[in-house]
C-alpha distance (Angstrom), angle and dihedral (degrees) to the residues before:
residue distance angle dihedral
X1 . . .
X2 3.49 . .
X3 3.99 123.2 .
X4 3.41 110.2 -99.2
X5 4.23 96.9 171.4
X6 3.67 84.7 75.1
X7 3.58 102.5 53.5
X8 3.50 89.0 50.8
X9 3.40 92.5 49.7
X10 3.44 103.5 54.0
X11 4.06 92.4 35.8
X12 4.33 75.4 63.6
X13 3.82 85.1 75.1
X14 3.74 86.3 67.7
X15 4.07 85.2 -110.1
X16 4.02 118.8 144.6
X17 3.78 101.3 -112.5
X18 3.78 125.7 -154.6
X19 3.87 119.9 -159.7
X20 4.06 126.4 -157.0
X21 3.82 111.8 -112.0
X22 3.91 110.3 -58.5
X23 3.74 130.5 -151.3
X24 3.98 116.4 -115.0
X25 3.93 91.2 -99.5
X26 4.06 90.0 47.9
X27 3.95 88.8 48.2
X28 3.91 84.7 52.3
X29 3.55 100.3 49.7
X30 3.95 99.2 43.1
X31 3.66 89.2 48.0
X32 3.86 93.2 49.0
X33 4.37 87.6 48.2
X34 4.01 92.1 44.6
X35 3.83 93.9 54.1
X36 3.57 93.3 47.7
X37 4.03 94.8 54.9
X38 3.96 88.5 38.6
X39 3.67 98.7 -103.6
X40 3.86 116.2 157.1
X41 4.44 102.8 -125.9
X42 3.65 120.2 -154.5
X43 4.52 122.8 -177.7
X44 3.74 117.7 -157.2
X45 3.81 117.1 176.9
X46 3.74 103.9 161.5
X47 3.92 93.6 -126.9
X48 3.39 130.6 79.2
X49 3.59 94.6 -115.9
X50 3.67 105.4 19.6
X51 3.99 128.2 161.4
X52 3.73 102.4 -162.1
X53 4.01 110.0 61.7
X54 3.57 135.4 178.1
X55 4.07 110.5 -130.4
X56 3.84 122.9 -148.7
X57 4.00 109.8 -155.3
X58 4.02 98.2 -157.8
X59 4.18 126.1 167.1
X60 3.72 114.4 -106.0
X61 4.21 95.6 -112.5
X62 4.19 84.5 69.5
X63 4.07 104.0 84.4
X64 3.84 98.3 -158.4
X65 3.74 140.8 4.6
X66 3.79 134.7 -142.1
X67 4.06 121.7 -106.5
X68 3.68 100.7 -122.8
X69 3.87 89.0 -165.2
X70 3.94 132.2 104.2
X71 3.83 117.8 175.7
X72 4.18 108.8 -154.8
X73 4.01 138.0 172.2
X74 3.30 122.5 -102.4
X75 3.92 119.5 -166.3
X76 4.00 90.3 -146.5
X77 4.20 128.7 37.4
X78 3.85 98.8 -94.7
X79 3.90 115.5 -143.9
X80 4.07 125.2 -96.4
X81 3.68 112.2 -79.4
X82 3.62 97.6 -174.6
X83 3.75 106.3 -137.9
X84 3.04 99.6 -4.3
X85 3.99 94.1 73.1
X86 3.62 128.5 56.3
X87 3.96 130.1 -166.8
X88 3.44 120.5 -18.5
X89 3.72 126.9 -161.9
X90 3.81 128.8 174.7
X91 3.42 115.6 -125.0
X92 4.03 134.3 -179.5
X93 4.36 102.0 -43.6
X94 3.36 87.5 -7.5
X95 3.64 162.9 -1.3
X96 4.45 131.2 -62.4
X97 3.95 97.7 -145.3
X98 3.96 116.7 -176.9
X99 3.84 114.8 -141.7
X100 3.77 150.7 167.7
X101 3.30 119.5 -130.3
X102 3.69 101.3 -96.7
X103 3.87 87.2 61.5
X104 4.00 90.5 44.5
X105 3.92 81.1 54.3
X106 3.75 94.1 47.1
X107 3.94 94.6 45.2
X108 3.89 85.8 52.1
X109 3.78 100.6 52.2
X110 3.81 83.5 45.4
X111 4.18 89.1 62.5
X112 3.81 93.1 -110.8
X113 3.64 118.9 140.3
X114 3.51 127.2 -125.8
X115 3.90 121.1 -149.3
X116 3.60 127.2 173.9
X117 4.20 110.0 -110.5
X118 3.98 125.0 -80.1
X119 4.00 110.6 -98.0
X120 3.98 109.6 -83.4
X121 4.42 91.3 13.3
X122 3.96 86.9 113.2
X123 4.04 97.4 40.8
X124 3.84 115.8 116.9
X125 3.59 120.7 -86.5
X126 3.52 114.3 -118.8
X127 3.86 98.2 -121.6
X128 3.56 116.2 61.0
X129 3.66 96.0 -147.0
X130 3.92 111.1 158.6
X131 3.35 140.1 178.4
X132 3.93 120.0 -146.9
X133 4.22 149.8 165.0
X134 3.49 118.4 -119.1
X135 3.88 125.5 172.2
X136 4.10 85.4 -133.6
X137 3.62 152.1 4.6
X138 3.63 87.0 -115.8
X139 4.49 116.4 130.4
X140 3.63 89.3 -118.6
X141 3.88 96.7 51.4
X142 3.04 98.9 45.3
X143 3.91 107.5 40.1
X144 3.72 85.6 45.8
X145 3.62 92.6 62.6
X146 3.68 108.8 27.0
X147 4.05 86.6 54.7
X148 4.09 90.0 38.8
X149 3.75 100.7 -121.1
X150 3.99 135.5 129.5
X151 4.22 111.8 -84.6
X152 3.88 82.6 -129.3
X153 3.96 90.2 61.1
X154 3.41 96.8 38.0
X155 3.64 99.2 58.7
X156 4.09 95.8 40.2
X157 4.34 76.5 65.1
X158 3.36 86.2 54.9
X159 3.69 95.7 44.9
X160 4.18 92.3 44.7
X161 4.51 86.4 52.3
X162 3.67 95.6 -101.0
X163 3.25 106.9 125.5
X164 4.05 132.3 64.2
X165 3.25 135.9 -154.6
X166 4.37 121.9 -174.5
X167 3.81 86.3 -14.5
X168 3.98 93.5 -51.8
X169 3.65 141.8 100.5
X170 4.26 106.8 -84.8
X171 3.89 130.4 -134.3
X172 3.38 118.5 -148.9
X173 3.75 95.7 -119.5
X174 3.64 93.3 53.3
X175 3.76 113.7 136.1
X176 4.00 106.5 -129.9
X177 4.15 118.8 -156.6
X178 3.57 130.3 -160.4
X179 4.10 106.1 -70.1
X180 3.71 95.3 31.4
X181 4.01 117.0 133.3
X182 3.93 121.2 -147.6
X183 3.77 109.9 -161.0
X184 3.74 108.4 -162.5
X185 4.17 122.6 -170.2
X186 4.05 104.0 -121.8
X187 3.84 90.1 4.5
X188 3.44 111.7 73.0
X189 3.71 128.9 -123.5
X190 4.38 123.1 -61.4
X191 4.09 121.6 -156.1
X192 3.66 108.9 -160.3
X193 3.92 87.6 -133.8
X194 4.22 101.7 -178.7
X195 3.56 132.6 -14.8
X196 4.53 104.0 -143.9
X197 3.25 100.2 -166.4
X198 4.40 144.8 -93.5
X199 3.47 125.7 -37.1
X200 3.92 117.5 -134.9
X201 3.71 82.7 -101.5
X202 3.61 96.1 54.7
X203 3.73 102.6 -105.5
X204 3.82 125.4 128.6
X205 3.78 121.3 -124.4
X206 3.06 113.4 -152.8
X207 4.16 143.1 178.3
X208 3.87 116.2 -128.1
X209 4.10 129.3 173.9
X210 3.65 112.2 -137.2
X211 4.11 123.8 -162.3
X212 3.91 114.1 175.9
C-alpha cells in the first residue's frame, strides 16, 4: 500500500498534493487522516464508476483543484504501472486505461499508442453498482459514502427524519445487512447489495446500488 504519512506531510506545507492511483481501502484511510488535520480531499478516477482513484490533498483557502487524470485506448493490454495507472477495462479492439501523466509518459516510451476514447466508451453505465470501504455497517457510514457526502451531514438527515431505512425512520447507528434499502430525501435511495469481506485494517468493503 502506498504511503500515505508522506502525503500528509508534505500537504502540511499548505502545498496541493497529488497521489498515484489508490486502492478503495487507501482512498478510505487518506480521506479519513486529511479531514481530521483540515485538509480539503478530492478522488478522480477517470470512469464513471472507477475503483482505483487518484487523491489531491489541497488546503481549504484553494476553491477547486485540477483532475490530473486522462483515460485513453490502447490497441494492446499495456503492462501494470503501479500507481501510475488506474482502472482498466477492455473495450471493443481494445482496452480504455485511465492514467496520469507519468504513466501516459511511460506507455509512450514503451511504443504504445495513445488515442483519445471511442464516442459513448466513458458514458455512465446504467446500473450504479459500486463497490466501497466503510469502517462499519452502521446507516451513517454507509449512506455517507455510498451517496458521497460528509458523515457529519449525513447523520444531521438522519437526525431532521430524512432518511429511511426498511420503510422506517433510521438512526445513525443502525446496523444495515445485505438487502436493506436506505431512502434518503434529496439523495436518492441505497441497497446494501453484498458485504465481501474485512480489510487487513478492519474495514468492510462492501457493494451498494445507488438510484438518485
Amino acid at each position: 500500500m502506498a504511503d500515505l504519512s508522506s502525503y500528509l506531510k508534505r500537504a502540511r506545507g499548505g502545498r496541493v498534493v497529488q497521489t498515484g492511483f489508490l486502492d478503495l481501502e487507501a482512498q478510505a484511510l487518506l480521506e479519513e487522516a486529511a479531514r481530521a488535520e483540515g485538509f480539503r480531499v478530492a478522488f478522480f478516477g477517470g470512469f464513471p464508476l472507477a475503483e482505483r482513484k487518484v487523491a489531491v490533498l489541497y488546503p481549504a483557502e484553494v476553491p477547486s483543484v485540477y483532475d490530473p487524470v486522462e483515460v485513453v485506448f490502447l490497441e494492446r493490454e499495456p503492462p501494470d504501472l503501479g500507481e501510475a495507472m488506474g482502472d482498466l477495462e477492455p473495450w471493443e479492439g481494445g482496452f480504455l486505461v485511465a492514467l496520469i501523466p507519468q504513466g501516459k509518459k511511460a506507455l509512450q516510451e514503451a511504443g504504445f499508442t495513445l488515442l483519445p476514447p471511442p464516442e459513448g466508451a466513458l458514458k455512465a453505465k446504467s446500473e450504479r453498482v459500486r463497490t466501497l470501504v466503510v469502517p462499519s455497517l452502521r446507516v451513517d457510514a454507509v449512506g455517507a459514502k455510498g451517496f458521497g457526502v460528509s458523515r457529519s451531514y449525513f447523520v444531521q438527515g438522519v437526525k431532521a427524519g430524512k432518511v429511511r431505512l426498511k420503510g422506517r425512520l433510521a438512526s445513525p447507528k443502525e446496523e444495515m445487512a445485505p438487502g436493506d434499502t436506505l431512502l434518503a430525501e434529496g439523495l436518492g435511495s441505497l441497497r446494501l447489495v453484498e458485504v465481501l469481506g474485512e480489510t487487513r485494517r478492519g474495514n468492510y468493503k462492501i457493494k451498494v446500488e445507488v438510484e438518485r
